[in-house]
VONU-672279 format. One record per residue (C-alpha): x, y, z; residue in three letters. Coordinates in steps of 0.05 Angstrom, whole numbers, always signed. Example, Ala and Ser with C-alpha at 12.3 -4.5 7.8 and 13.67 -1.06 7.14 Angstrom:
residues 2
PT:x:y:z:res
PT:+246:-90:+156:Ala
PT:+273:-21:+143:Ser
end
This chain:
residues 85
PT:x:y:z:res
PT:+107:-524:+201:Unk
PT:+57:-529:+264:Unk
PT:+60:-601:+289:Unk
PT:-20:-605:+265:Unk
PT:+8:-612:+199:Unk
PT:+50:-672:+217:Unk
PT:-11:-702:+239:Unk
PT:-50:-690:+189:Unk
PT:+7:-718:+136:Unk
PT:+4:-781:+175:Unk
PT:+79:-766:+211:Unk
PT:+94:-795:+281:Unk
PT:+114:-733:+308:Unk
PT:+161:-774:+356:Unk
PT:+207:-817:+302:Unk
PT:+234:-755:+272:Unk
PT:+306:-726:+289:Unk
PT:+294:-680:+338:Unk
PT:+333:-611:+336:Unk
PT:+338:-542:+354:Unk
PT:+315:-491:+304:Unk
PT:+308:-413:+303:Unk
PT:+240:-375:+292:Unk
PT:+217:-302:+306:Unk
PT:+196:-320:+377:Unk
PT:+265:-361:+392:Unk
PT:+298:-426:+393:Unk
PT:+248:-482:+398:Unk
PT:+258:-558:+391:Unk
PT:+228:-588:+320:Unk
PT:+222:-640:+294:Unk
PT:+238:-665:+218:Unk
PT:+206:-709:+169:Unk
PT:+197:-719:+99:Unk
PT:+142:-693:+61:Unk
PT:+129:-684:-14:Unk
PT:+119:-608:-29:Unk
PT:+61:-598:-78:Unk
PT:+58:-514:-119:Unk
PT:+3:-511:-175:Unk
PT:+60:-498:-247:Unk
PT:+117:-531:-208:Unk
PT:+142:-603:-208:Unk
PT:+126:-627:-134:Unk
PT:+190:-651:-106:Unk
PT:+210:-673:-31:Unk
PT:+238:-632:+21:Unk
PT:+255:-646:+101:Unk
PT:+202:-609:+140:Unk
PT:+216:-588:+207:Unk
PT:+149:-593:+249:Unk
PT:+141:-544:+314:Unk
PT:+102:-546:+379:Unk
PT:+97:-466:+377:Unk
PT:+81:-451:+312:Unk
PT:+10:-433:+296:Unk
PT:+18:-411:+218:Unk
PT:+69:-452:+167:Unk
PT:+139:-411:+163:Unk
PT:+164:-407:+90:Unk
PT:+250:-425:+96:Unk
PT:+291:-384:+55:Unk
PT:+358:-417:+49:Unk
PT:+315:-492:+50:Unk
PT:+264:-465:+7:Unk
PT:+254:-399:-22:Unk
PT:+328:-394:-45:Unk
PT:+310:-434:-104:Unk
PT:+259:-380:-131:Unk
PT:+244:-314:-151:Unk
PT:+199:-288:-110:Unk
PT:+151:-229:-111:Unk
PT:+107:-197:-61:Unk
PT:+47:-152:-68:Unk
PT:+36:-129:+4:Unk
PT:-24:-92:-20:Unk
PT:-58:-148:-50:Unk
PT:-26:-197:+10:Unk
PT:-1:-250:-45:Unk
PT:+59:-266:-66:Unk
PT:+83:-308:-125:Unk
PT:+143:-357:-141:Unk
PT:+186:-366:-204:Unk
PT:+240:-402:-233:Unk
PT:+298:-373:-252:Unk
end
């Protein structure tokens, strides 16, 4: 997620664990918090977030995330929908 978003959850960027993490554009230092994960027809449940200086739109994990789902995207329409198994 962009570090905005830690902000705006109320996260002191600083007093997470700091790490390195891949993206398109590279390797890039992050860093993780908590954060409780809210998805209109699914239970909201907590996941570690990693929050990034360089990122200027929220990245979607797979193997953190995604895995967990069935996913399905409409490129024509631009949406996409999630699942359970």
């Amino acid at each position: 997620m962009p570090v905005k978003f830690a902000e705006l959850l109320g996260h002191n960027l600083g007093k997470g664990a700091s790490r390195t993490v891949i993206t398109g554009g590279g390797a890039v230092t992050a860093w993780r918090h908590t954060a409780v994960l809210s998805i209109e027809g699914f239970p909201d449940r907590e996941a570690v977030v990693d929050f990034v200086p360089t990122l200027k739109t929220p990245l979607i994990g797979v193997q953190s995330f995604l895995s967990d789902f069935v996913l399905t995207i409409d490129y024509p329409a631009k949406s996409f929908t999630l699942a359970c198994p």
